[in-house]
C-alpha positions as CSV (number, residue, x, y, z in Angstrom):
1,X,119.1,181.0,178.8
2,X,123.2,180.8,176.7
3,X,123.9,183.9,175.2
4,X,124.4,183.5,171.4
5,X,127.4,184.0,169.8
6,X,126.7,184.9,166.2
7,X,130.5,184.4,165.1
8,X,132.5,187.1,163.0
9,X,131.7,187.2,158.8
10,X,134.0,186.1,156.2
11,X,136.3,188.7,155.1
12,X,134.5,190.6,152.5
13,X,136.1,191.1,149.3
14,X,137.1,194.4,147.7
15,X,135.0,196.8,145.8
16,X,137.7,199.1,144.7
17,X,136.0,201.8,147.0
18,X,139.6,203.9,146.8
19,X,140.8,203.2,144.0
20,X,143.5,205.7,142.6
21,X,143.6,207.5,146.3
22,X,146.2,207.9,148.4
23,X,146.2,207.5,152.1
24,X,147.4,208.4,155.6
25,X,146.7,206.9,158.8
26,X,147.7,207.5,162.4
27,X,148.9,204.5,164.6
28,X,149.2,202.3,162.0
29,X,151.7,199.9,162.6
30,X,151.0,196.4,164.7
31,X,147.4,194.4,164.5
32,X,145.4,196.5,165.7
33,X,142.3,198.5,163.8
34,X,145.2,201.0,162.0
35,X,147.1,198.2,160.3
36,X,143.9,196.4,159.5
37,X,142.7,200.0,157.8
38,X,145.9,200.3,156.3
39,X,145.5,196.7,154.5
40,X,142.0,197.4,154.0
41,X,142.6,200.5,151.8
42,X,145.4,199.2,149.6
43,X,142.9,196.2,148.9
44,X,140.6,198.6,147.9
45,X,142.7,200.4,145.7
46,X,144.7,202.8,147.7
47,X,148.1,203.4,145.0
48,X,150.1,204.9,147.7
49,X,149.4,204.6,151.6
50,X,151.8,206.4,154.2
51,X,151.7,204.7,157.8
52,X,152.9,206.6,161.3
53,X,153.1,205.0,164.6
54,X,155.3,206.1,167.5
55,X,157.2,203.3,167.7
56,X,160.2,203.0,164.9
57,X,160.5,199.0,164.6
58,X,156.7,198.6,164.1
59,X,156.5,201.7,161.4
60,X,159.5,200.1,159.5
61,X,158.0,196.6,159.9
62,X,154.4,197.6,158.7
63,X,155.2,199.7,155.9
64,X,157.7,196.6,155.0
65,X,154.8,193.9,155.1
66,X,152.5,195.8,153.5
67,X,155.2,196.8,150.5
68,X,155.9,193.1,150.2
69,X,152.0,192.3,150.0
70,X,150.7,195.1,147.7
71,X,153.6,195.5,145.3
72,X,152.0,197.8,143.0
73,X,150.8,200.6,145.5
74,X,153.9,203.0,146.7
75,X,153.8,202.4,150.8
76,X,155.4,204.2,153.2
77,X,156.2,204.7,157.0
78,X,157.3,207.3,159.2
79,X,157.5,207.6,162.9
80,X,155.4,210.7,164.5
81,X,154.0,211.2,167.8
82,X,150.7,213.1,167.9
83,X,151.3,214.6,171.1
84,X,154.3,216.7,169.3
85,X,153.5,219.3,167.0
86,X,157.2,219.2,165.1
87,X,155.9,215.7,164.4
88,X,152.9,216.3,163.0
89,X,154.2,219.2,160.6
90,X,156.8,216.7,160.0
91,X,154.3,214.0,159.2
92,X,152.1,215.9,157.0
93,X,154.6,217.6,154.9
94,X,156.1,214.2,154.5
95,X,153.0,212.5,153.4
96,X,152.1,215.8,150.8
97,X,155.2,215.6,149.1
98,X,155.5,211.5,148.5
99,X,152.6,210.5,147.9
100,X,151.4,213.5,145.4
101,X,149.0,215.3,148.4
102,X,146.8,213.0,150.8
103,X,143.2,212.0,149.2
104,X,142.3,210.4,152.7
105,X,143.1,211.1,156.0
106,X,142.7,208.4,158.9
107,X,143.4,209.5,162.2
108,X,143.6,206.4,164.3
109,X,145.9,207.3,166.8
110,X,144.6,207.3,170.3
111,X,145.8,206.4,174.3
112,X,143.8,204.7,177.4
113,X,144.1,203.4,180.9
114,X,142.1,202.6,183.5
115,X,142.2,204.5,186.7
116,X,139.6,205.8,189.1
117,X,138.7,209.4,188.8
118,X,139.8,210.5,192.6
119,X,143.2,208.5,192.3
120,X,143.9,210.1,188.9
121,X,146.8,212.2,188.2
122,X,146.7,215.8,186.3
123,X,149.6,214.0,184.2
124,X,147.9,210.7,183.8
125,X,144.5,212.7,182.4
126,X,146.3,215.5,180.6
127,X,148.6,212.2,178.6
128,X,145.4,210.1,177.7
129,X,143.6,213.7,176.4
130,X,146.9,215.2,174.4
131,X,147.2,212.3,172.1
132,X,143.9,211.1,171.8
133,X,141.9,214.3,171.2
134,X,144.4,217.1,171.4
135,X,146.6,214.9,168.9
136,X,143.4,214.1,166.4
137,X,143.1,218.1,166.7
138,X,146.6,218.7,165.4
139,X,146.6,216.1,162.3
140,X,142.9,217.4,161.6
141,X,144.2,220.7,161.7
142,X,147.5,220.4,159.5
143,X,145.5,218.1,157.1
144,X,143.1,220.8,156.4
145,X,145.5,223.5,155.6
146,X,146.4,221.1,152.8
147,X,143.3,220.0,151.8
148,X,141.6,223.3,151.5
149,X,143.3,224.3,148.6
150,X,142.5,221.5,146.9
151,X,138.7,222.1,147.9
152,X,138.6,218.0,148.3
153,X,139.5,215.1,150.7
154,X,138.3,212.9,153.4
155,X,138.9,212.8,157.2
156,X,137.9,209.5,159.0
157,X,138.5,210.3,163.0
158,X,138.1,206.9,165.4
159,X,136.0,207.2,168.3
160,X,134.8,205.1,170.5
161,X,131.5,203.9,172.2
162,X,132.8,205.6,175.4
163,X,132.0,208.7,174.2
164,X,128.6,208.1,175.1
165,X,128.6,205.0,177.4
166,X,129.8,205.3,181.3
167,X,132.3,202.7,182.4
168,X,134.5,202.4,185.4
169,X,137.8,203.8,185.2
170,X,137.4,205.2,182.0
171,X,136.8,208.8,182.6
172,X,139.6,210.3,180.8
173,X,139.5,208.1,177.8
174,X,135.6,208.6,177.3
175,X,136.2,212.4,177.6
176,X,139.2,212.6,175.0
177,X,136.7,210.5,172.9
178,X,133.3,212.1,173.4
179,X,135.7,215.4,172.3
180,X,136.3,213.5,169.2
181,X,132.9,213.1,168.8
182,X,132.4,216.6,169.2
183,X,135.6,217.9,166.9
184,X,134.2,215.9,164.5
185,X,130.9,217.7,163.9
186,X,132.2,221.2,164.4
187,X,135.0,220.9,162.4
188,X,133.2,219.1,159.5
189,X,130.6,222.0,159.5
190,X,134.0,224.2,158.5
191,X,135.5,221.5,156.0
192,X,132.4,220.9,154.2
193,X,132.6,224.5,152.8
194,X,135.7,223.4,150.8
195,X,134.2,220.0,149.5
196,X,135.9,218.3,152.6
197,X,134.0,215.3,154.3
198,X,135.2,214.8,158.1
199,X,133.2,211.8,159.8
200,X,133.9,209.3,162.5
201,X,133.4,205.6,163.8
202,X,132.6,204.6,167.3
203,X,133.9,200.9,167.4
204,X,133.2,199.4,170.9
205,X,135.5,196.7,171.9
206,X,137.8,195.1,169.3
207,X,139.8,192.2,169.8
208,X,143.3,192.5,168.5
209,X,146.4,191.0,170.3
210,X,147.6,194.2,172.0
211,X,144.4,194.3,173.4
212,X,144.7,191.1,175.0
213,X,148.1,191.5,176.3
214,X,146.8,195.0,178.3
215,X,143.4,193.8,179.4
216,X,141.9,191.0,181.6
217,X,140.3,187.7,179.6
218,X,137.5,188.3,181.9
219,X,136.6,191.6,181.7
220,X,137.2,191.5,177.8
221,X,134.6,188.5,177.9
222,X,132.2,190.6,179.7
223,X,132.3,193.7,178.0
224,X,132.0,191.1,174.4
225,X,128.7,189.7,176.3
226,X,127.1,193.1,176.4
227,X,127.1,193.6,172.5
228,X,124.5,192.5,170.0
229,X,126.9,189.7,168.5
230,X,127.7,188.6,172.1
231,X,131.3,189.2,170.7
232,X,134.1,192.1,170.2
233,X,134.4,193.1,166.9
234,X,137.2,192.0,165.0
235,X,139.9,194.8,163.8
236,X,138.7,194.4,160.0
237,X,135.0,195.3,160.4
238,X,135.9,198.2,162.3
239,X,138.3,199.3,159.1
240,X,135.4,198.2,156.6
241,X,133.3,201.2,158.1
242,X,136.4,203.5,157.7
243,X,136.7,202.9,154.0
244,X,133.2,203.4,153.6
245,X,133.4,206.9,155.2
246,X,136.3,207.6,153.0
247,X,134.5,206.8,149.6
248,X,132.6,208.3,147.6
249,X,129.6,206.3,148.6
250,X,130.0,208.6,151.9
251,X,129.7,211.1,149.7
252,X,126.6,213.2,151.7
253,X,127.6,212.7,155.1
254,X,128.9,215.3,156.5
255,X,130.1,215.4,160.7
256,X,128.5,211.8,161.9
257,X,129.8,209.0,164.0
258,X,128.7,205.6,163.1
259,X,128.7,203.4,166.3
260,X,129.9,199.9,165.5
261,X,128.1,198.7,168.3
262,X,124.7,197.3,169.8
263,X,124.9,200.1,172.3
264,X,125.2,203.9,172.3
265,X,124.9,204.4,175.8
């Protein structure tokens, strides 16, 4: 029996789910899910947005193309790496004082690998966990010293479907994510006493070009078989469920992780 491909929906149209809010967002720059969230929230109404990534060119390129597309929202970029605390104080105080204070907080940022647990280095495990949960840690953690005043805001955190399911070669990457996962519960329990909503998503595999460049076709086409689609997802459904958890019509949810997958585990 052929698998069947149910093929990706039309681009859905905005609601105005953020209207007046403003925006930051880890990892943003390139075509991956942090430049499609980026797009997705100035379509929704974002009226200023600020965009890291660790790589100058691409921050100065995104923030420009996004600029030239959404005229009447104020956009910005600026390098950080989420590894580096001086960045992230950096990052934060920069994003408080030009766009007005942060509404909405994505952090998207996040590395991975494959390597087999007995031929994996201390350094190689300790990179992949300092940026991808140590460095969600340190934005949640500077966000919410900003936010608590305020007694309002929204953290969106990306996981991933390795957080719960095993794969080969992945050990470091599903542990810096299932400690997403976990951050994300425990520190929403503390946010929510200040009016703050932290939640996550759990995308499984997206296709994006970056993706394609670092990653066999044929293992991508095998893992895409496994889901309920029969396909990845693509970059802008994964950002459809990150607006959502930053509206208000995520308004009573309060330390979950939505898989955007057939599969938890």
């Amino acid at each position: 029996m052929s698998q069947v491909i149910v093929p990706p929906p039309a681009y859905v149209p905005a609601h105005g789910l953020l209207k007046g809010k403003t925006v930051l967002i880890t990892a943003a720059a390139g075509g991956g899910i942090g430049f499609a969230a980026a797009r997705r929230c100035l379509e929704e109404g974002a009226r200023a947005l600020m965009l890291s990534d660790i790589h100058p060119r691409r921050t100065a390129e995104a923030a420009e193309a996004l600029a030239k597309e959404f005229p009447q929202a104020k956009v910005f970029g600026q390098v950080c790496n989420v590894a580096v605390e001086d960045d992230v104080q950096a990052l934060i105080n920069a994003a408080e004082d030009q766009l007005g204070g942060v509404d909405v907080l994505i952090n998207n940022a996040g590395l991975g690998g494959s390597k087999r647990v007995v031929d994996m280095s201390d350094e190689e495990w300790n990179k992949v966990l300092d940026v991808t949960l140590t460095g969600t840690f340190r934005m949640t953690r500077a966000m919410l010293k900003k936010m608590q005043p305020r007694k309002a805001g929204a953290i969106v955190n990306n996981a991933s479907v390795l957080g719960w399911r095993a794969q080969k070669e992945q050990a470091h990457y599903a542990a810096a994510k299932a400690g997403v996962m976990a951050l994300t519960r425990c520190s929403a329990l503390e946010a929510a006493e200040f009016g703050i909503r932290i939640n996550a998503v759990s995308p499984s595999i997206v296709f994006h070009d970056h993706l394609r460049k670092s990653a066999p076709v044929e293992l991508l086409n095998e893992l895409a078989s496994r889901e309920a689609f029969g396909r990845g997802a693509e970059a802008f459904e994964i950002a459809n469920v990150m607006v959502f958890l930053a509206s208000d019509y995520a308004s009573y949810l309060v330390g979950e992780t939505i898989s955007a997958s057939s599969q938890h585990a």
